[in-house]
C-alpha positions as CSV (number, residue, x, y, z in Angstrom):
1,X,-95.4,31.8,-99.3
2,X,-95.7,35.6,-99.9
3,X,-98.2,35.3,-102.9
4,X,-101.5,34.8,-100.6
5,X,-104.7,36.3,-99.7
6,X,-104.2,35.1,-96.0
7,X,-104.8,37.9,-93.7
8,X,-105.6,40.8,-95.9
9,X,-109.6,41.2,-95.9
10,X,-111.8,44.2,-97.5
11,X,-114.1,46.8,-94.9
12,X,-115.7,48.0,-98.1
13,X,-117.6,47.4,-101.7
14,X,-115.2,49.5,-103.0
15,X,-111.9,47.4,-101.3
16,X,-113.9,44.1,-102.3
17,X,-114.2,45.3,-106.5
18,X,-110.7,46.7,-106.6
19,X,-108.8,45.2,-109.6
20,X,-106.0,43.6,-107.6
21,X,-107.3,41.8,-104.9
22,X,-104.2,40.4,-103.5
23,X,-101.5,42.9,-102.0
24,X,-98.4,41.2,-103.7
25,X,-100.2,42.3,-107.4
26,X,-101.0,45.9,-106.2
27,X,-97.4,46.2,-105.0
28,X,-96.0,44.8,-108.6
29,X,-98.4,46.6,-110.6
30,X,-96.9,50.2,-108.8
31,X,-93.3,48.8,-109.0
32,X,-93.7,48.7,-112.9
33,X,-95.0,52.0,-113.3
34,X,-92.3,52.9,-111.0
35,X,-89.9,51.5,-113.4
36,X,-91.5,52.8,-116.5
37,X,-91.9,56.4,-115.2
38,X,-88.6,57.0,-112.9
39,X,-86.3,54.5,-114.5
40,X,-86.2,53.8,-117.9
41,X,-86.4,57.4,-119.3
42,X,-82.8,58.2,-117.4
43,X,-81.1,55.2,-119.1
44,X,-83.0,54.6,-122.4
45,X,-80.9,55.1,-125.7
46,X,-82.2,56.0,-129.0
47,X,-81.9,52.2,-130.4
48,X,-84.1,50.7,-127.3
49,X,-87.0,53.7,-127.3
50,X,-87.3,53.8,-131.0
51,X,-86.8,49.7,-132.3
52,X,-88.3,48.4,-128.3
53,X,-89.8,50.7,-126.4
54,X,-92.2,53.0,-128.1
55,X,-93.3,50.9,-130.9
56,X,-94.1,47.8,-127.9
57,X,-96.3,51.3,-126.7
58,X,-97.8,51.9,-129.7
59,X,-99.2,48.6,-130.8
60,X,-100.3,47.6,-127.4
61,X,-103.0,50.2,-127.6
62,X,-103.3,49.5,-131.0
63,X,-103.8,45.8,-129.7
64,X,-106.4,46.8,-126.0
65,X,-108.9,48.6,-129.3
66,X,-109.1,45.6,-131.2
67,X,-109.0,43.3,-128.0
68,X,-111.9,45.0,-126.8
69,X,-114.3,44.8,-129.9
70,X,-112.7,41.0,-130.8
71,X,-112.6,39.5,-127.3
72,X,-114.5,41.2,-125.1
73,X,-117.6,41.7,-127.4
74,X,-116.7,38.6,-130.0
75,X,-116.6,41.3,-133.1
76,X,-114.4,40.0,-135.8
77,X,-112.4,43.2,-137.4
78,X,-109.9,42.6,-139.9
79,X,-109.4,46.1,-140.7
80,X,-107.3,47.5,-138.0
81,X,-104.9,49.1,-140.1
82,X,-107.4,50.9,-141.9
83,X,-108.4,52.7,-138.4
84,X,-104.9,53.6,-137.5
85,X,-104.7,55.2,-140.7
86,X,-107.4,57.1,-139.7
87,X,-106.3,58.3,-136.5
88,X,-103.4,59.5,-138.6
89,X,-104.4,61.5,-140.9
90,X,-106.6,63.0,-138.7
91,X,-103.9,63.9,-136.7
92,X,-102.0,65.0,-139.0
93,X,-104.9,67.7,-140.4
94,X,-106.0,68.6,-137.2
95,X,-102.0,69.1,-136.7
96,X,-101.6,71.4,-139.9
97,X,-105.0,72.8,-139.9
98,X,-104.6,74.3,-136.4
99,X,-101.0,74.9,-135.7
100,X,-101.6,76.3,-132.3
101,X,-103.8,73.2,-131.0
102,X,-102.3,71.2,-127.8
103,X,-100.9,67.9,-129.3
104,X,-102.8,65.9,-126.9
105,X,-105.8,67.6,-128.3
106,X,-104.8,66.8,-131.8
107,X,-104.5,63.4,-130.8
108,X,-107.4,62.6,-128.7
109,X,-109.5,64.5,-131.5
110,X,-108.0,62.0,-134.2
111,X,-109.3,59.5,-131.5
112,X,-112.8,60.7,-131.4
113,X,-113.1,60.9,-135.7
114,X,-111.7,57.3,-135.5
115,X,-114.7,56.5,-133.4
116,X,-117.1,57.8,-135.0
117,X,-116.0,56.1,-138.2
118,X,-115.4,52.9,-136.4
119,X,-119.3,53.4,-135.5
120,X,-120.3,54.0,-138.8
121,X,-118.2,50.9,-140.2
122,X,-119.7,49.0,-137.3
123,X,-123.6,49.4,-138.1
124,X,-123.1,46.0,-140.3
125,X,-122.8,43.9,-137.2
126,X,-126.2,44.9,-136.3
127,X,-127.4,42.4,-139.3
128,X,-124.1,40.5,-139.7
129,X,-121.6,38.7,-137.8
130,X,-118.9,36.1,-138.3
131,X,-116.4,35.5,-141.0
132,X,-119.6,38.3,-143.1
133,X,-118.7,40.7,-140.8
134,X,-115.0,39.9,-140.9
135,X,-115.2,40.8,-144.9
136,X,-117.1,43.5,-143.9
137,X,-114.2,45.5,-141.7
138,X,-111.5,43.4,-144.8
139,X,-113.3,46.0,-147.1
140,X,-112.7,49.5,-144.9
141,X,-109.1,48.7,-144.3
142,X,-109.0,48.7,-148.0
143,X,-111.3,51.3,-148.8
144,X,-109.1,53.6,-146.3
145,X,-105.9,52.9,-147.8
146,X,-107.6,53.4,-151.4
147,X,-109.0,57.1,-149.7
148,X,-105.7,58.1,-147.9
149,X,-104.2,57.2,-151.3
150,X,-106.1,58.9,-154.0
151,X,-107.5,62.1,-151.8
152,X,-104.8,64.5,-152.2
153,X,-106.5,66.4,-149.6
154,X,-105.3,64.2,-146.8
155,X,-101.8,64.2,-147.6
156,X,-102.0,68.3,-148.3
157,X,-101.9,68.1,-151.9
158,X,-97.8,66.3,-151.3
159,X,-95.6,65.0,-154.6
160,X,-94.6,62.3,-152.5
161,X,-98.1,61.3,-150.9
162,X,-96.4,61.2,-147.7
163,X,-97.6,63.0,-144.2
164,X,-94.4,64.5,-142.0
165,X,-95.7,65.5,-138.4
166,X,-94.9,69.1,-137.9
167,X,-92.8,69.7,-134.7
168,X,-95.1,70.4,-131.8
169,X,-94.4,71.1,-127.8
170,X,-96.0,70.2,-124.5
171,X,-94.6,72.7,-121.3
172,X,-92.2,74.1,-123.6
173,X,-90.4,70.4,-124.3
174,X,-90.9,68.9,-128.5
175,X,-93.0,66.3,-128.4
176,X,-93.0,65.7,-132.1
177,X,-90.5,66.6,-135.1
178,X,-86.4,66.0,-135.7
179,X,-86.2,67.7,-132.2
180,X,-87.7,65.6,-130.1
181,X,-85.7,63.5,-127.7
182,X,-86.5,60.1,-127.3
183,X,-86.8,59.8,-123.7
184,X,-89.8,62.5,-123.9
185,X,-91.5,60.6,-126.7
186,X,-91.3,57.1,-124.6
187,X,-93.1,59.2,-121.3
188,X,-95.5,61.0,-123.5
189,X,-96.9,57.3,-125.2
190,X,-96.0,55.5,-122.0
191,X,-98.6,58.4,-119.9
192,X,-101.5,57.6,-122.9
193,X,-101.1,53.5,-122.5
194,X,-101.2,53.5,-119.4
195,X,-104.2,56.2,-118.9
196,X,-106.0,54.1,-121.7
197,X,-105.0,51.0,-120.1
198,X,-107.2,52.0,-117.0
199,X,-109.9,53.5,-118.8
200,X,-109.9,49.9,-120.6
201,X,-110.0,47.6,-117.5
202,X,-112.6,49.8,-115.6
203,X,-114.9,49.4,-119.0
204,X,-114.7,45.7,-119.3
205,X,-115.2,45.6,-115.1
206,X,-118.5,47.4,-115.5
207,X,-122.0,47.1,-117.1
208,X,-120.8,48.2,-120.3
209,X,-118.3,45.3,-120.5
210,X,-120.6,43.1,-119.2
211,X,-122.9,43.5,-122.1
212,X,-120.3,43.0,-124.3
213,X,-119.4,39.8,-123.0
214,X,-122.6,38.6,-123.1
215,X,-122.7,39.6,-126.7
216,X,-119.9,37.7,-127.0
217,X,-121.0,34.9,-125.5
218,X,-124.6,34.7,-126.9
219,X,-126.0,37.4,-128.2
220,X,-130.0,35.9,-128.7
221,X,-129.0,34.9,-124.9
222,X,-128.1,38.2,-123.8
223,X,-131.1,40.2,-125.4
224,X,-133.5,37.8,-124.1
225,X,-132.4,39.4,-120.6
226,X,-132.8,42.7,-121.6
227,X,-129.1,43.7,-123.3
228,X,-129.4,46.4,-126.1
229,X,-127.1,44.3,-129.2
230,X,-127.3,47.4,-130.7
231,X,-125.6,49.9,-128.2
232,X,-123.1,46.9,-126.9
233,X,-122.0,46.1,-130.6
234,X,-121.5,49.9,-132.1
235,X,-120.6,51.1,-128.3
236,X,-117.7,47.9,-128.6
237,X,-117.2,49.1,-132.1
238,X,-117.0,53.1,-130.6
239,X,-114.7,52.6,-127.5
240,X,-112.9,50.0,-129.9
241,X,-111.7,52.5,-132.6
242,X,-111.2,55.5,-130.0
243,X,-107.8,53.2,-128.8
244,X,-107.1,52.5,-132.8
245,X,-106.7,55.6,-133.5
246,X,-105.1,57.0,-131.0
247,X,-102.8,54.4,-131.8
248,X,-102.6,55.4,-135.6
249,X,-102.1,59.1,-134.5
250,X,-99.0,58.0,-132.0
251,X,-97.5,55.2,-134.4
252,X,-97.5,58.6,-137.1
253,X,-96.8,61.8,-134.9
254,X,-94.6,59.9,-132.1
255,X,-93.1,57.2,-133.3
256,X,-92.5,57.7,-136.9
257,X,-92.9,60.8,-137.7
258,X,-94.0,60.4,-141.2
259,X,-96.0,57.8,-143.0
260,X,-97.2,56.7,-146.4
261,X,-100.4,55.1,-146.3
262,X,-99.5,51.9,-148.1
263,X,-96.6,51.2,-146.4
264,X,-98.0,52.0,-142.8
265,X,-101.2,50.8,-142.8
266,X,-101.9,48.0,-145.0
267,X,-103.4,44.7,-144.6
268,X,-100.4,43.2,-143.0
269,X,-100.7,45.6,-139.8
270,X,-104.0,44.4,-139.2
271,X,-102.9,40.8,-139.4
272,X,-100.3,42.1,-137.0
273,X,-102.3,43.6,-134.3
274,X,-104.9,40.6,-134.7
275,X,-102.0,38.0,-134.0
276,X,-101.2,39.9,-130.9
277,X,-104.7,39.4,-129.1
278,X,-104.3,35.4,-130.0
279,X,-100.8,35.2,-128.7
280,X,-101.7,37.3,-125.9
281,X,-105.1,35.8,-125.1
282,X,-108.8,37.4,-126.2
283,X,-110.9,39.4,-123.4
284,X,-107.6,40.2,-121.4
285,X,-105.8,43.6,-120.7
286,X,-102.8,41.7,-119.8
287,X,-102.7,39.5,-122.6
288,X,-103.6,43.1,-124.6
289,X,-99.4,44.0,-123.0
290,X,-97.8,40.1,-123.6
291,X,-99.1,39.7,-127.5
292,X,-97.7,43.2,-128.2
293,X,-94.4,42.4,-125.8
294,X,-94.0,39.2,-127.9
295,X,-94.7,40.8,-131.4
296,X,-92.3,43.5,-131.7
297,X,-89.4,42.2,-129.2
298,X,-89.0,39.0,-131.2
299,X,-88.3,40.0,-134.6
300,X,-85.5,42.0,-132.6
301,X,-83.9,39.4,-130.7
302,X,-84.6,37.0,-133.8
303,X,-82.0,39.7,-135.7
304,X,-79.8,40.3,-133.0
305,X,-78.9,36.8,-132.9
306,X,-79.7,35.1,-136.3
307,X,-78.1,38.2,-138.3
308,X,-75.8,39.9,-136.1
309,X,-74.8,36.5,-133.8
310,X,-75.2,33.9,-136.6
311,X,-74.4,36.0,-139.1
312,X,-77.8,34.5,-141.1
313,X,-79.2,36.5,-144.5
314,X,-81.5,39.1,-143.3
315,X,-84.2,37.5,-145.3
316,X,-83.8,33.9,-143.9
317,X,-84.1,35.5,-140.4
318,X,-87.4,37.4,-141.5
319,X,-88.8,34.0,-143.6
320,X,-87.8,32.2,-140.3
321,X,-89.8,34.6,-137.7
322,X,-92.9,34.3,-140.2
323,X,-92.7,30.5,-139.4
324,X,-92.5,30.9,-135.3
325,X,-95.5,33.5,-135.6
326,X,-97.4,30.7,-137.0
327,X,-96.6,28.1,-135.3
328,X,-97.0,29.8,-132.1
329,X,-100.6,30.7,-133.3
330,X,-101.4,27.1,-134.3
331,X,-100.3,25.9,-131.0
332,X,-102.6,28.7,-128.7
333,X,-105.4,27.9,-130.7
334,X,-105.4,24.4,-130.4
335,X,-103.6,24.0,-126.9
336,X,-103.9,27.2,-125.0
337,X,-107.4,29.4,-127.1
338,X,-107.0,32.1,-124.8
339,X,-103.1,32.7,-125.2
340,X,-100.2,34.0,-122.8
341,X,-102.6,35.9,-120.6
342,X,-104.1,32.0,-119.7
343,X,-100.8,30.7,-119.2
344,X,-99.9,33.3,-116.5
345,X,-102.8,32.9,-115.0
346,X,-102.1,29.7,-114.2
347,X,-98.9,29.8,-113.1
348,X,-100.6,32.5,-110.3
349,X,-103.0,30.1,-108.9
350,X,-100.3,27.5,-108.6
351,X,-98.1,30.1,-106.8
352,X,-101.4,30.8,-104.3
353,X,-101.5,27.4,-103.5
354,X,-97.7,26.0,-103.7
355,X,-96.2,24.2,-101.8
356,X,-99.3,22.3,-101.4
357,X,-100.4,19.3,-103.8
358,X,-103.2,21.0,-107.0
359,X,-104.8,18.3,-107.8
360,X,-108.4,17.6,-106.8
């Protein structure tokens, strides 16, 4: 009986818009962030910040960018990977090209080139949309891992073609390099998702997200009653690769360390971060967290107990996750289109109304 609106009421606009209306969310929402910020960082191990933690950080913003351009404004992208490369290397020059720059600099700069790529890339949708457009952002991913390859510039002129983040300090403390401890690299990506994370649902909460979902929704509709398709589409395509790269430039400097192109950013993480939004549900912030959640702690539990319970081949275990993914993607988009995020929902507005009968 604790999960209701009865007797909480708003004496403002401002109490009326807020983005959890009902006091038992607000209270949950600052319990996590609680958790995440005064918790986990005293008991988190090496194994659960660098196989669980960070990466679950990483390709949840990696996952809000493309969520924003796919479900909110109904852009098809297949070349997600291609962006985080992006954000990468630009990290990783701005990093070596300007040793004394702030690392949050460095990586909100390798944001901002990302976006103004992603804009670039994006001026197709303006004449093309659909599975066009989806070949469209199919050929950057692999014109980027052709560039990052070939351009010994990027890599610094390297033998081995690989990038290795040089070690680099916030207040005094490494944020980046063999020096770093884990614990600091979880707070430092955990302080961007969730910063991003805010700046993502105020965006879709406003006129700018509203545009895109009218986009999305019909665009002849929505520029009938005055919507630019223009701005919305290369402004969904901006905002969109700002979080993509900033992703790319964490999943390098943060979480790995050091990257080869090919190996880091091919076509099979942008499969990756597009399987998230579907699992997780499209147009949701939430279902952003869940696809992410469910991407990268399965293949862990799948080979904690298949390989090191069940004592399974490494490879079976990996063929046999391939088949869950895909099943589990069949059965949103046939049962359940707009994923996990749907599902809770759900179970929230039978909570508001239990124990009385739902049916109408």
């Amino acid at each position: 009986m604790f999960y209701r609106e009865a007797g909480e009421f708003s004496t403002s606009y401002r109490d009326d818009a807020q983005t959890f209306p009902i006091a038992f969310d607000r209270r949950r929402y600052y319990l996590v962030l609680a958790v995440g910020f005064g918790v986990i960082p005293f008991f988190i191990n090496d194994y659960w910040a660098n196989a669980v933690l960070i990466p679950f950080l990483v390709w949840s913003m990696a996952a809000l960018g493309l969520n924003i351009l796919t479900g909110y404004c109904g852009q098809v992208s297949l070349g997600t990977g291609g962006f985080m490369a992006v954000g990468a290397y630009s990290c990783y020059k701005l990093m070596t090209a300007f040793p004394g720059l702030n690392i949050v600099f460095c990586i909100l700069l390798a944001g901002l080139i990302t976006a103004l790529v992603g804009v670039l890339f994006g001026l197709p949708s303006l004449r093309i949309k659909g599975f066009y457009l989806a070949v469209a952002t199919l050929a950057a991913q692999f014109f980027f891992v052709w560039l990052f390859n070939k351009v010994p510039w990027f890599y610094n002129y390297s033998a081995s073609g690989q990038i290795n983040a040089p070690e680099r300090t916030l207040l005094g403390v490494a944020i980046t390099g063999p020096n770093a401890d884990s614990a600091v690299k979880y707070l430092f990506c955990l302080a961007f998702v969730v910063g991003f994370a805010w700046i993502a649902r105020n965006l879709t909460r406003g006129s700018v997200g509203r545009s895109w979902m009218a986009i999305r929704d019909m665009d002849i509709a929505a520029e009938i009653i005055g919507i630019d398709p223009y701005r919305a589409k290369l402004s969904a395509f901006g905002v969109s690769s700002f979080f993509v790269g900033v992703s790319g430039a964490l999943f390098f400097g943060i979480y790995l360390g050091a990257v080869e192109v090919t190996e880091a950013f091919g076509i099979n993480q942008s499969f990756l971060v597009l399987f998230m939004i579907i699992i997780g549900g499209l147009g949701s912030i939430f279902g952003s967290f869940a696809g992410a959640a469910f991407m990268v702690l399965m293949p862990v539990l799948l080979k904690n107990i298949l390989v090191g319970g069940l004592d399974w081949d490494t490879a079976i275990a990996t063929h046999f996750e391939f088949v869950i993914v895909g099943g589990l993607i069949i059965f949103f988009l046939i049962v359940e289109p707009h994923g996990i995020s749907q599902l809770w929902r759900i179970i929230k507005e039978k909570l508001r109304l239990w124990p009385f009968p739902h049916d109408h």
